[in-house]
C-alpha positions as a printed Julia matrix, in Angstrom:
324×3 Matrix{Float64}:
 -71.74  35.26  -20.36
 -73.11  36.91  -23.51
 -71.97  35.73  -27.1
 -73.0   36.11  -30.48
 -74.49  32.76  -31.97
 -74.2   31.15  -35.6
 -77.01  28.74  -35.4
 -76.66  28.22  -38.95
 -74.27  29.1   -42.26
 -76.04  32.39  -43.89
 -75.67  36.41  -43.78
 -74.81  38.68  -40.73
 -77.95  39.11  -40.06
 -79.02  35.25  -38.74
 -76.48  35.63  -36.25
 -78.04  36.0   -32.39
 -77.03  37.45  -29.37
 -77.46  34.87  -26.32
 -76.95  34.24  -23.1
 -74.27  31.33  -22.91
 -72.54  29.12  -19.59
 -69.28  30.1   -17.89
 -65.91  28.6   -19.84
 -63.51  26.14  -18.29
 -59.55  25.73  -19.8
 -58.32  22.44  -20.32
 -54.79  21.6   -19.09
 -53.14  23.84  -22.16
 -55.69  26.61  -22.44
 -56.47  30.09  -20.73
 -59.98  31.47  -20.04
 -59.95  35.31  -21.38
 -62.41  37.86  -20.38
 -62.81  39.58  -23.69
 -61.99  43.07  -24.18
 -62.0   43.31  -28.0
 -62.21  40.99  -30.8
 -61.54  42.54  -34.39
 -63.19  41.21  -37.6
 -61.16  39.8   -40.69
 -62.76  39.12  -43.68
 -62.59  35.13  -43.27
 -64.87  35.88  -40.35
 -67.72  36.78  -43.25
 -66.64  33.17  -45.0
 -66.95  31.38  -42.01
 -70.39  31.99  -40.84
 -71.59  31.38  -44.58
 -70.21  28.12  -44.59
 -67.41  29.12  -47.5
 -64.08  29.13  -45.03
 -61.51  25.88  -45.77
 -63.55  24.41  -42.52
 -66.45  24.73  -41.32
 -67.3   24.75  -37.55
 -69.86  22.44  -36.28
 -72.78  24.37  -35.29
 -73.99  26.32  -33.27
 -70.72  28.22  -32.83
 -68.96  31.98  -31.7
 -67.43  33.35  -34.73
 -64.45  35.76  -33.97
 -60.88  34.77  -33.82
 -58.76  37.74  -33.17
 -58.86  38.83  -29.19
 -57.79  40.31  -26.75
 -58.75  40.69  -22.9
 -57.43  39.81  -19.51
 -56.7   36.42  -18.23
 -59.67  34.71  -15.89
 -58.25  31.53  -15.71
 -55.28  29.35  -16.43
 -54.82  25.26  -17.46
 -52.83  23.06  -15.29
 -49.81  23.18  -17.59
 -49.83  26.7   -18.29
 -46.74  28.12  -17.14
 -46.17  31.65  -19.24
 -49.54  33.24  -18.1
 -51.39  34.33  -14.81
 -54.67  35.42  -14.04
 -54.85  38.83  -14.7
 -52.84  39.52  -17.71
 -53.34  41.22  -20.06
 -53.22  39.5   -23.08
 -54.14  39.38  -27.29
 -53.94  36.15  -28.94
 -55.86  33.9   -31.95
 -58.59  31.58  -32.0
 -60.84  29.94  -34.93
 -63.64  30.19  -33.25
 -65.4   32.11  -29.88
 -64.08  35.36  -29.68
 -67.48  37.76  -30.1
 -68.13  36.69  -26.62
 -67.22  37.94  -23.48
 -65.1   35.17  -22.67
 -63.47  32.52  -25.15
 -60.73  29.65  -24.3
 -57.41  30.36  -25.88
 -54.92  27.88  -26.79
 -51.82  29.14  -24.78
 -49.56  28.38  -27.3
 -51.48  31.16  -29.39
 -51.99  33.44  -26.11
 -49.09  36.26  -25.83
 -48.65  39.28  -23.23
 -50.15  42.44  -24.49
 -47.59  45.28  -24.89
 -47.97  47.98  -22.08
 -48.3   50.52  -25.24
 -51.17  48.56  -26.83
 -55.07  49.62  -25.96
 -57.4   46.49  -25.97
 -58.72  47.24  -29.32
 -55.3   47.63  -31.24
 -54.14  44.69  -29.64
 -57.3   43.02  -31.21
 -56.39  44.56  -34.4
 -52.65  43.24  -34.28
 -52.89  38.98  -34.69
 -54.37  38.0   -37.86
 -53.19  40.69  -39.81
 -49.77  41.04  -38.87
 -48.95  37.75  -38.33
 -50.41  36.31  -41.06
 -48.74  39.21  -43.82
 -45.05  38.5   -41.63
 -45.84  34.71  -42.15
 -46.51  35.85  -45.77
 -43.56  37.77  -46.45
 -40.67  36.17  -44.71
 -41.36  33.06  -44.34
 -43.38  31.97  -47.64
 -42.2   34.51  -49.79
 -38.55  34.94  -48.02
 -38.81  39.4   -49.46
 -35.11  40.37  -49.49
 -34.51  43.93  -49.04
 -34.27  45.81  -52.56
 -36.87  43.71  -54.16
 -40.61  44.81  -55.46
 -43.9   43.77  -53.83
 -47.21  44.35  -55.19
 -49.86  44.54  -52.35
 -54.03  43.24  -54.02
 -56.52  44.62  -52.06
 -54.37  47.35  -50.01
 -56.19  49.15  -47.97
 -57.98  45.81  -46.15
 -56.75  44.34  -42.64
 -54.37  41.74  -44.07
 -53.25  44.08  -47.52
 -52.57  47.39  -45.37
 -50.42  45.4   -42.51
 -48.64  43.67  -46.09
 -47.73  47.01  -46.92
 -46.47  48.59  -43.99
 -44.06  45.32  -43.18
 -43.13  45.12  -46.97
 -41.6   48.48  -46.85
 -40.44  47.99  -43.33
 -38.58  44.88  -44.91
 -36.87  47.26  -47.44
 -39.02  46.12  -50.68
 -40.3   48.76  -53.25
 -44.18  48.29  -52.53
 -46.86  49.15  -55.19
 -50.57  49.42  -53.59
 -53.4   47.82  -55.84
 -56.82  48.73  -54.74
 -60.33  50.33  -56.33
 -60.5   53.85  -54.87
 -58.35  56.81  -54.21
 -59.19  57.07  -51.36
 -57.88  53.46  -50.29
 -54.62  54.05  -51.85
 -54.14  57.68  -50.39
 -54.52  55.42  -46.92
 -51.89  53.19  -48.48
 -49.04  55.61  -48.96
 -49.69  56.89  -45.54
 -48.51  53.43  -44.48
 -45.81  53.27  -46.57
 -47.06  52.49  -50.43
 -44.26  54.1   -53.15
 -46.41  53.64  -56.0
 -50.39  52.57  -56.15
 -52.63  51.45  -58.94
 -56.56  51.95  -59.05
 -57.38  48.83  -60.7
 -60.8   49.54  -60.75
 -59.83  52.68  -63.47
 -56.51  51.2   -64.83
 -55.43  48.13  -65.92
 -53.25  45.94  -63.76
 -51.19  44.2   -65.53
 -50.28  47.58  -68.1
 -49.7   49.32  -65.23
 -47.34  46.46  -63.28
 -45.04  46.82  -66.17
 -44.59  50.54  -66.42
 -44.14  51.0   -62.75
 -41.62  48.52  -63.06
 -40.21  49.61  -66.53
 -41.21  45.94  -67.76
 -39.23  43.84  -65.15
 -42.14  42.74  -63.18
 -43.09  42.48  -59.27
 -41.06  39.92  -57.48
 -43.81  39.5   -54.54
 -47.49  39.27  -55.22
 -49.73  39.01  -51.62
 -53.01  38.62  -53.17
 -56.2   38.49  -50.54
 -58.27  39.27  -53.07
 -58.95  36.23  -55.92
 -61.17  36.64  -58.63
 -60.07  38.61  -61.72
 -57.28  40.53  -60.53
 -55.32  37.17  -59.59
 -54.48  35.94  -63.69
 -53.57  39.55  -64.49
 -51.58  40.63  -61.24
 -49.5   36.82  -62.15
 -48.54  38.38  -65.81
 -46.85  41.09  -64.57
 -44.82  38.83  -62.25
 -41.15  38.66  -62.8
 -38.73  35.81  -63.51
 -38.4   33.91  -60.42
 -41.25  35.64  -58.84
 -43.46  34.34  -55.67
 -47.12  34.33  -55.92
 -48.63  34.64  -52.49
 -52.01  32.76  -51.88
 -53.62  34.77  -49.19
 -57.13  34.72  -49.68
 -60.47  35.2   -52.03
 -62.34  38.55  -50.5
 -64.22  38.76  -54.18
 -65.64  35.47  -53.4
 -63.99  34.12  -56.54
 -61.28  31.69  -56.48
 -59.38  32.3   -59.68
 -58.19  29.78  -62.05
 -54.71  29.8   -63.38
 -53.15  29.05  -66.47
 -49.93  26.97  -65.83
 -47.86  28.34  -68.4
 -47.34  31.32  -66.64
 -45.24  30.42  -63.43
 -43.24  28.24  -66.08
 -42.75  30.84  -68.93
 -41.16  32.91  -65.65
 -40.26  30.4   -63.22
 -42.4   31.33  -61.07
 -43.66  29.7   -57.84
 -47.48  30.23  -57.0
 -47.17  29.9   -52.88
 -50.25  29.3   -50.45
 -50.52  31.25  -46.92
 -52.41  29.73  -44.14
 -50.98  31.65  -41.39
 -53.7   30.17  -38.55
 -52.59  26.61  -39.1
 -49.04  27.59  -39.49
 -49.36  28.94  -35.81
 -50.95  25.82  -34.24
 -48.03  24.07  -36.02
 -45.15  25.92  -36.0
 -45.65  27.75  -32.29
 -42.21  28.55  -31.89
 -41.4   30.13  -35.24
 -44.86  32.33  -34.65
 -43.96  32.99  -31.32
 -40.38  34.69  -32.71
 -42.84  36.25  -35.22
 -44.98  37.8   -33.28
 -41.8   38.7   -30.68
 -40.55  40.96  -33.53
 -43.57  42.05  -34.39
 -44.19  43.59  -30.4
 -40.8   45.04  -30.97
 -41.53  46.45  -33.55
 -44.75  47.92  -32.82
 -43.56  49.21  -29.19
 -40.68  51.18  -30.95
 -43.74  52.83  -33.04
 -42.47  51.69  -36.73
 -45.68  49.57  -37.16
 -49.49  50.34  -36.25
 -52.9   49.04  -36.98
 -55.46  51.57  -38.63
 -58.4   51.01  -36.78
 -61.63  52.25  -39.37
 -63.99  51.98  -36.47
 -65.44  50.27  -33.25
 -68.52  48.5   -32.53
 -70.12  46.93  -29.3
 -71.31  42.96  -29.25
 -74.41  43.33  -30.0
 -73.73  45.56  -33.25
 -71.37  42.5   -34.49
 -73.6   41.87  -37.64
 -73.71  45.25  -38.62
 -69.93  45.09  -38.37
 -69.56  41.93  -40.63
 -71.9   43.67  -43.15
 -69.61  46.44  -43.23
 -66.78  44.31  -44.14
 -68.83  42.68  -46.59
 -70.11  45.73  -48.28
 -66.19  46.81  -48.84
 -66.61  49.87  -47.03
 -63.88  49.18  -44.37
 -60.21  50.83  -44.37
 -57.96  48.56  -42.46
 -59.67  46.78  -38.96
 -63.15  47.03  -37.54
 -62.93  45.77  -33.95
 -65.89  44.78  -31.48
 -65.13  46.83  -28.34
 -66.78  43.92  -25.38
């Protein structure tokens, strides 16, 4: 099988394309022949050597897939060879094949195409996680949405106002935030042209945001927190500016505020049941049309670094997906 290669941590461009042995499943595990694998941003971290962990190399970068089943573990009882399937790995999915666990291995919706289904794990599970289980959004309340128009941000928005919040859409060009109300944004702030926090407190006549998802970092993360209201949650997501932000701890006291970290991909291998009910009403959802993933483009396995560049470059609307 064919798979791209990170021999070692540096740009898109030191990744190879290679020529790699047929995978086996352990007892627990599913072989999947690779349809499509999307790119998130921590994909760009992780073959630079700046994720939380760092794989041992060489490694396959790519984490989001889906594909058809090739071959099933002993103790695999949910699955069968040839199903088609989406599911969420750390590691091995720009390949043509990659070993799932089956614990993070779900049936594809009959509705789904290989690439949206590709498109679907990371982000939506990972902004659910986010939402209702870190930040608990009640219906009524305000959520303001860092870096919009990305994978994770865009997916925030659309379940934020699925959820019944008020969501205001924070990102640097019109463009991304005419993409945002499309999904669902009531209000949407160009911080790179207005001022964040000003503009927090007028959209919200001075009350503040109750719900800050923040994949972003860097300088946005101190102002976005002063425009937080009393009692608000701050939502750890992510650093896509390549900053990680340090924040003054008089602020969540001054507003009782709780600062809240989101690591959706180790929730999963944790929690497997409460993700699997997750991603159950997240398949509902999507097969009765009220949620979808806006796919900016494809790209075939070989064109994988030009991908990652892409999303490095900030010139991607919502998911890029490698079509194997």
């Amino acid at each position: 099988m064919k798979a791209i290669r990170c021999k070692e941590f540096g740009p898109p461009s030191a990744l190879v394309l290679e020529e790699m042995p047929g995978l086996k499943p352990k007892a627990k595990e599913v072989v999947v022949q690779v349809k499509a694998c999307g790119i998130n941003f921590p994909d760009t971290l992780i073959i630079q050597g700046l994720y939380q962990f760092k794989p041992e190399l060489p490694f396959t970068p790519g984490s989001d897939i889906a594909g058809v089943v090739k071959e099933i573990g002993d103790k695999v009882k949910h699955l069968a060879v040839g199903d088609e399937v989406f599911g969420f790995v750390f590691s091995g999915g720009f390949a043509e094949e990659v070993v799932v666990p089956s614990n993070t291995c779900f049936l594809k919706s009959k509705k789904m195409d290989f690439p949206i289904a590709a498109s679907f794990m990371v982000a939506y599970g990972t902004s659910y996680h986010a939402l209702k289980d870190r930040a608990k959004l009640a219906k009524g309340e305000t959520l303001l949405v860092l870096g919009a128009s990305g994978g994770v941000g865009l997916a925030a928005v659309e379940l934020g106002k699925l959820m019944g919040a008020k969501v205001i859409a924070a990102a640097s060009t019109e463009e991304k935030l005419q993409l945002c109300r499309e999904y669902g944004a009531d209000q949407t702030i160009n911080y790179s042209k207005e001022d964040l926090k000003s503009e927090i407190k007028k959209l919200t006549e001075n009350k503040g945001v109750d719900v800050i998802y923040d994949p972003v970092g860097g300088e946005y993360s101190e102002a976005a927190f002063r425009g937080i209201a009393w009692e608000g949650r701050y939502l750890v997501v992510g650093f896509a500016t390549g900053t990680i932000p340090k924040m003054p701890l008089n602020l969540p006291l001054l507003k009782t505020a709780s600062i809240v970290g989101v690591f959706w991909g180790d929730f999963a291998m944790r929690n497997p049941k409460v993700n699997m009910e997750n991603t159950r009403t997240l398949m509902k959802w999507y097969d009765e049309g009220r949620i979808k993933p806006h796919i900016h483009k494809t790209y075939e396995l070989k064109e994988t670094p030009m991908a990652l560049q892409e999303i490095m470059d900030r010139k991607v609307m919502g998911k890029l997906v490698i079509e194997v």
